[in-house]
N, C-alpha and C positions, 0 to 999 in steps of 0.2 A: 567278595563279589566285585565286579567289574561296572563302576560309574561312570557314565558320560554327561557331559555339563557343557552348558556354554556360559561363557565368562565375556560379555563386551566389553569390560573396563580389564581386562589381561591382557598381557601381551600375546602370550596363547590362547586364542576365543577360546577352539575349542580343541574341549579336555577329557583326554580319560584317565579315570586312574582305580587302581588296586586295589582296594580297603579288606581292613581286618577285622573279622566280628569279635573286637578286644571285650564286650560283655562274655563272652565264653573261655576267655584267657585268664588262666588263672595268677592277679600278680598283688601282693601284699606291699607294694611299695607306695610310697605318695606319690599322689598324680593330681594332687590340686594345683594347676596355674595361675601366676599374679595376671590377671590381663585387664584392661583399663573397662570402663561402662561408659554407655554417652553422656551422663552427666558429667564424666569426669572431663571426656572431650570438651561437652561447652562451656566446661569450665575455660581451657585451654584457649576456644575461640575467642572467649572475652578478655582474657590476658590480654591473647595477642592485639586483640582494637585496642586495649586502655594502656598499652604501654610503649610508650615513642619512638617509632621507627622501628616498629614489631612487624614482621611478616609470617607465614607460614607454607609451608611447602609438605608434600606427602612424597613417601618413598612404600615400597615395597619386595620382599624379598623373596626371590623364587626358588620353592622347595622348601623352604623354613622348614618342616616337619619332616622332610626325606634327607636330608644332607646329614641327620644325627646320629652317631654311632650309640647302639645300644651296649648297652655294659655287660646285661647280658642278654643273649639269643632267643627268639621266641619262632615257636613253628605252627605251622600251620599247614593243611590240605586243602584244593581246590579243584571239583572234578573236572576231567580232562576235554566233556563235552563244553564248559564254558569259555574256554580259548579258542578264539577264531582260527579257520584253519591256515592265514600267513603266519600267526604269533609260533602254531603247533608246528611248522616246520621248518622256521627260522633257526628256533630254538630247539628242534626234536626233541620235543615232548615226547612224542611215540613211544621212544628210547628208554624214558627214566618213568613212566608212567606205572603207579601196582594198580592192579587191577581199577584203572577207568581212572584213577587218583593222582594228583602230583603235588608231590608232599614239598613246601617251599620253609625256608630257611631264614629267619628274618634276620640283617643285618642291620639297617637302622631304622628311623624310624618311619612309621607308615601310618595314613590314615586310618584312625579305627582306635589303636593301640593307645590304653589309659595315657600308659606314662610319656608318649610323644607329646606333647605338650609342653609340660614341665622340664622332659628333657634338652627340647631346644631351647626354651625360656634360660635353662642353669647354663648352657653354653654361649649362649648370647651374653648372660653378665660379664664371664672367664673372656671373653674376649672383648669385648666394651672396655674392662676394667683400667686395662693400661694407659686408654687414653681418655678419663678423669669422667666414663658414665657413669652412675650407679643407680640404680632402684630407688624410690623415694621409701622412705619408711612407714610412713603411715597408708600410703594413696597406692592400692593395684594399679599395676598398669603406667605409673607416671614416672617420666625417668628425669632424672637431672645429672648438672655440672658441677664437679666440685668449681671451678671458677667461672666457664664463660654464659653468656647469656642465653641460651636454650636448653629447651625441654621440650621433650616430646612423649605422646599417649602409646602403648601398644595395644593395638587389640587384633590377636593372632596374628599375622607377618604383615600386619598394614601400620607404618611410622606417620603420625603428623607431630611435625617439627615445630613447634614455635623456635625463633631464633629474631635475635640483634645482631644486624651485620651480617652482607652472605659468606664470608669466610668462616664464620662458628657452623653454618648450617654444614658447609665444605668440608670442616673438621670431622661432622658427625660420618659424612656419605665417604670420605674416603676411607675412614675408620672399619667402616663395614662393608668395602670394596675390597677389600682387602681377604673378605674369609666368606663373601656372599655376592649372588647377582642380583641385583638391581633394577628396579627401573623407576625414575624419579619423576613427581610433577612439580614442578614450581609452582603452576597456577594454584596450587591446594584445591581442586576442583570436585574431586569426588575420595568419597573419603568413609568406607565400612556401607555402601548404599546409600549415602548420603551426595546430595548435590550442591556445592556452596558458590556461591557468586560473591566476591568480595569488592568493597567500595575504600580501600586503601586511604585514599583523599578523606574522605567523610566519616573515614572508621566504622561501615558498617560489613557485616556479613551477614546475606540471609543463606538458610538452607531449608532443601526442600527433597524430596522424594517423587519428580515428575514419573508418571506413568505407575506406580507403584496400586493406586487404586484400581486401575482401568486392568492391572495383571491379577491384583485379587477377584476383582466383579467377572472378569473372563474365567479366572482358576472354578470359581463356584458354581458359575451358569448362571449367573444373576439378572434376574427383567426385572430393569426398571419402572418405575411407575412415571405418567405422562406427567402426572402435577411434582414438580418442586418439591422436596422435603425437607425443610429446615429443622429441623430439632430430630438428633441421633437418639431419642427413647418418647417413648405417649408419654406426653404431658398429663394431669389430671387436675384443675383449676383446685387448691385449695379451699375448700369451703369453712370461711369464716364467720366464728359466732356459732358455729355448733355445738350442742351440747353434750353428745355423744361422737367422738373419730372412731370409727370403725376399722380395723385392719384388713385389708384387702388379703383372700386365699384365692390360690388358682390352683381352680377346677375342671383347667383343658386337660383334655387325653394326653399321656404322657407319650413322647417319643420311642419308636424303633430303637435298637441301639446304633445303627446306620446312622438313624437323625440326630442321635446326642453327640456320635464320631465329627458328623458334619459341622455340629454347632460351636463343638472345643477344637476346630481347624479355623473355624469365620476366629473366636475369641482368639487364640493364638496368633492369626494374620491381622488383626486390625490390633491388638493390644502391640505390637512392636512400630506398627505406624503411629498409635497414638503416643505413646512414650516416646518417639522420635521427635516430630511434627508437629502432629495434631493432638494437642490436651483436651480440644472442646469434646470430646467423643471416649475420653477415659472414664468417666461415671458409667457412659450406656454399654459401656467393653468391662467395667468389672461389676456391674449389674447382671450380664450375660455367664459371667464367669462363674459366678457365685449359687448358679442352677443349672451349668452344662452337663453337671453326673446326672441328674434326675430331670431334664429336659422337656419342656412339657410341648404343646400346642402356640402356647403364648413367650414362651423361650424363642420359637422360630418365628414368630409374630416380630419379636423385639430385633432379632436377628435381622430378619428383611427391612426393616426402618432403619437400623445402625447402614446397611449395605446399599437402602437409597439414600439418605441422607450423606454419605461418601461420595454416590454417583453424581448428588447435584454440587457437592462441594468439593470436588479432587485438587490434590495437587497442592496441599495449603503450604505456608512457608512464614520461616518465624524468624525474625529478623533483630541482630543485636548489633549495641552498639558500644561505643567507648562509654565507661564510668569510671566511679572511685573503687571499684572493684570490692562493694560491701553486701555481704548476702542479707538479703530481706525475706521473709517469711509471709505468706497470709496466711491464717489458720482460720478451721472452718465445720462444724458440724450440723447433722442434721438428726435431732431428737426422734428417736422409733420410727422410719421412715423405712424399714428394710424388714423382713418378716420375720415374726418367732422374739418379738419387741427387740431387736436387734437397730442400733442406730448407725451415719456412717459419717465417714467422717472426710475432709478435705483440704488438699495443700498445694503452693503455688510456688515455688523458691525460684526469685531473680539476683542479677547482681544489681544493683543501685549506686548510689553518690551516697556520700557518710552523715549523718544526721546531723545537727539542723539541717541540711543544705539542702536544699528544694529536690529533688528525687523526681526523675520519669522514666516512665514502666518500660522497662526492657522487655526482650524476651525472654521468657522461662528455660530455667538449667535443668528444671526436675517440676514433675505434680502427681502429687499424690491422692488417690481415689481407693477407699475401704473400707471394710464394715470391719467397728469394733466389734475385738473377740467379747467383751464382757457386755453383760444388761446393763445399760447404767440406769439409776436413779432419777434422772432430771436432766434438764435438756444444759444447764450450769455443766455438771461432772460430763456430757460428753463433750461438752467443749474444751471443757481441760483434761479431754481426755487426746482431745485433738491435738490440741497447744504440745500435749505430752509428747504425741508418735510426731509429729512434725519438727520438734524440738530435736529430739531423738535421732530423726533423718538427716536434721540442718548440724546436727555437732560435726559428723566427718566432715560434712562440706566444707566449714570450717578449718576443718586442719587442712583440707588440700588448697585450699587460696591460701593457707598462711606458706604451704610449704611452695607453692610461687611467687612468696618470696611480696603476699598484700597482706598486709596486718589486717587483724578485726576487732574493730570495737567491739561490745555488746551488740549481738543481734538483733535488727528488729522484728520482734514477732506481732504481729496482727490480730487481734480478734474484734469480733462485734457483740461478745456479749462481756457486761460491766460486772454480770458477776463473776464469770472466771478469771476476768481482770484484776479484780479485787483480791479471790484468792492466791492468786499466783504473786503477786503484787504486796501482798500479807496485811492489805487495808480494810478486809472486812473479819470481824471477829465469826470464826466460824463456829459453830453449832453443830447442829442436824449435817453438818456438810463434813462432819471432821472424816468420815468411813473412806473420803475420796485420799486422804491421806498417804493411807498404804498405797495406794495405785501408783499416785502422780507428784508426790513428794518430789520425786529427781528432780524436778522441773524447776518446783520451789526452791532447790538448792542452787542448780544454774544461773536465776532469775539473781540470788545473793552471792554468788561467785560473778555476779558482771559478765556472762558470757550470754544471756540471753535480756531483749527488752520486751516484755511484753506490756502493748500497747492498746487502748479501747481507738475504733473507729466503728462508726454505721455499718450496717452490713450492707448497703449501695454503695460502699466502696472499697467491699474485702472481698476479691476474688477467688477465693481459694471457696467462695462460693458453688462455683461453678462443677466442682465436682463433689457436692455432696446431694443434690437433686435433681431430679426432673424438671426442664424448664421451657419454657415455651420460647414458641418461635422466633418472636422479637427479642427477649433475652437470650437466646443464642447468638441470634448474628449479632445482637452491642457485644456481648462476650466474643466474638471469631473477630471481632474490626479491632478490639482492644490487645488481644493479644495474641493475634496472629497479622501478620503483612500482608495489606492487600492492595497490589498495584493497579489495577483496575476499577477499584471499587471505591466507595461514599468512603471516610474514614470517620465513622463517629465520632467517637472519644479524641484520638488525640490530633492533636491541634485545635480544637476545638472545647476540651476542660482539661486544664492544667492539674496532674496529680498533685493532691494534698501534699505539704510537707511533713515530718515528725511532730509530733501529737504536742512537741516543747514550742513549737515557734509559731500556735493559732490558737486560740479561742474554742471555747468549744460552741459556744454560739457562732461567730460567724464559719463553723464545719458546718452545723446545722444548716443553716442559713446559703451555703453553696451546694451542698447536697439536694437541696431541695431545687435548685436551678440546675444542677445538672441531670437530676430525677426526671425532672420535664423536657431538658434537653434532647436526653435521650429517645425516651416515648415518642419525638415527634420524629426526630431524626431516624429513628428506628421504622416507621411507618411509611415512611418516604423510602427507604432504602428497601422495603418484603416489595414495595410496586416496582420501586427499578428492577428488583433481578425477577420479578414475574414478567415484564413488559421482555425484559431481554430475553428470557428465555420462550416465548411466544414467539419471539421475530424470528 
């Protein structure tokens, strides 16, 4: 079929092009591509702030998937009515047409086709090779030097370069000048849909995704509501001291299949912005996700509160800065909180400064939002069931900061409950607990190979809270001020409570003891900031 697209950030806005319905091509060969993820990229952005006289620049290559010679031919028909009539007589089709049909010849490669991919990806090394690229070995998508100081992400024909010195970056762009067209940004400015503004001087980079809500809320037909909505899912105040928790079932009329089509389009469009962006809003996107086959009344309920709370909050941006380049973890669960005794779980991975050394909260590389596949037993085993999958997430990351070349201590991992502290830790003689064993032993193993520290903190000060419940309004936005960049706005948290240091260089009374003044901090600071953006938004 015949695609037309507008591309603003191409040198060609606008583009048409030819695709191949390759699901109907019959081809046995491999056609998996190494291509990079955004985690890996921010990993890359924080490189380049923590390491001296680092910059970054984006390139891009035109045609990457049509310049490839296939090895071998593949065919294909398209009827003669779908060519516009200058293409049909440019080219007299008329001529070669069987019956209404024009049977094309595939030479290389074309959009559509499995193995295009892969096959530009193996001719990109074959020619990189000579001048000392290669593939990292563990990390898709991340490329290095056998000697000089850059590296850069692929993700499909878009290059971001970290590089020392613009002559290495030079080395790379004439390198692939040579066998591809180009078109280069020095500012590193936009990058896979992303928008980066960089602070060189000060070593920060924020990125953000402007307009990208206002194209979803248009894509949907979405009417806003006139009041502010601060929290992307219904809160339900916990009720404490009951003696009975009831599980909540929903008993709205189940959707159309139209409306369940509509609801895995919102989940699909707002879950690549949250994974980008915006974390605060991952809980209420894989809440959504987890009932879009069976979609009820209160699925599109949830749906339009995720889609006004984006409309009163667009546009957010998450902003990182120079560190000691060491991944931290908060891990985080929440006990039968999701239905069918299903509980879920939660994770927050930043880079940090190296322990003892006083640590402030960067922005997030990765967060994780999920309902544990098993029942667990006790609200203890889903937290070490969290510790586990979050453990599990943080080991590659691990190797791809070791393989640029930043060692890693023991990782810190986070939790706020002391009994899976305990057991992971191997300080509490287990019992009734031993069943979690089988599960989450790896963890216990990493915990004793030194690659992991799992650490007790309060849960007022483990973020990786945030995506394991429903929360109200004033804990969202301390949560959106703490880890997301708001230039405009009150900054709760930081500048105003210093994050705790590693669990070795305080007391655990005086944690106690600042928790409890920053618990209050917030509540008031938080209360002052729902009036300021209600009064703004009135004026």
């Amino acid at each position: 079929k015949i695609v037309c697209d507008y591309k603003p950030n191409k040198t060609e806005k606008e583009r048409v092009r030819l695709t191949v319905g390759g699901d109907k091509l019959d081809y046995s060969g491999e056609v998996a591509t190494s291509t990079a993820d955004i985690t890996t990229f921010k990993i890359l952005i924080n490189s380049t702030l923590s390491t001296k006289q680092a910059e970054m620049m984006m390139m891009d290559i035109k045609n990457y998937y049509l310049g490839t010679p296939l090895p071998t031919f593949e065919y294909m028909r398209m009827p003669l009515a779908r060519f516009p009539d200058e293409i049909i007589q440019k080219y007299g089709l008329n001529k070669i047409a069987v019956d209404g049909w024009v049977y094309i010849e595939i030479r290389k490669g074309m959009y559509g086709l499995k193995q295009a991919g892969l096959l530009a990806n193996q001719l990109l090394q074959k020619r990189l090779a000579p001048y000392g690229y290669f593939p990292s070995r563990h990390t898709a998508g991340l490329w290095l030097h056998k000697t000089r100081q850059i590296a850069f992400t692929l993700i499909v024909d878009d290059f971001a370069v970290k590089y020392v010195g613009r002559e290495n970056a030079e080395h790379l762009r004439n390198a692939l000048l040579r066998s591809y067209e180009l078109t280069t940004d020095w500012t590193a400015s936009v990058y896979s849909g992303m928008t980066l503004k960089w602070d060189y001087h000060n070593r920060t980079c924020d990125i953000s995704m402007p307009g990208y809500v206002s194209n979803v809320l248009s894509k949907f037909q979405h009417t806003t509501t006139k009041q502010p909505q601060h929290t992307p899912s219904k809160y339900i105040a916990p009720s404490y001291g009951a003696k009975t928790q009831y599980a909540t079932t929903d008993e709205t009329p189940p959707l159309s299949q139209k409306g369940c089509l509509q609801i895995q389009k919102i989940s699909g469009s707002t879950l690549f912005y949250a994974r980008t962006v915006d974390p605060t809003i991952l809980m209420a996107v894989n809440d959504i996700a987890t009932e879009q086959t069976h979609a009820t009344e209160k699925t599109q309920a949830a749906a339009d509160q995720l889609l006004d709370y984006l409309a009163t909050h667009p546009d957010a941006t998450i902003r990182y800065h120079a560190s000691d380049m060491i991944l931290h973890i908060h891990s985080d669960a929440s006990y039968l909180s999701v239905s069918k005794a299903r509980s879920r779980l939660g994770g927050l991975f930043y880079c940090g400064n190296k322990p003892p050394k006083q640590d402030t909260l960067n922005g997030s590389i990765h967060n994780v939002a999920a309902v544990i596949k098993n029942v667990v037993a006790s609200a203890a085993e889903a937290e070490v069931g969290a510790c586990f999958h979050n453990a599990q997430s943080g080991a590659p990351l691990r190797v791809t900061l070791i393989e640029l070349g930043h060692k890693q201590p023991a990782t810190p991992l986070r939790t706020d409950n002391s009994t899976a502290f305990g057991i992971l830790n191997e300080t509490i003689k287990q019992k009734r607990s031993k069943a979690m064993d089988m599960r989450y032993h790896w963890l216990k193993d990493r915990v004793r190979q030194k690659q992991f520290d799992v650490y007790w903190r309060p849960g007022t000060e483990n973020l990786g809270d945030l995506h394991t419940k429903h929360q109200s309004a004033q804990y969202q936005i301390n949560m959106r001020q703490n880890i997301l960049h708001q230039a405009n706005c009150l900054n709760v948290l930081r500048g105003c409570i210093k994050p705790l240091p590693h669990p070795q260089a305080r007391t655990h009374a005086n944690t106690l003891g600042q928790t409890l003044t920053a618990t209050r901090l917030r509540d008031v600071l938080a209360r002052v900031h729902v009036k300021h953006i209600q009064n703004m938004n009135m004026n």
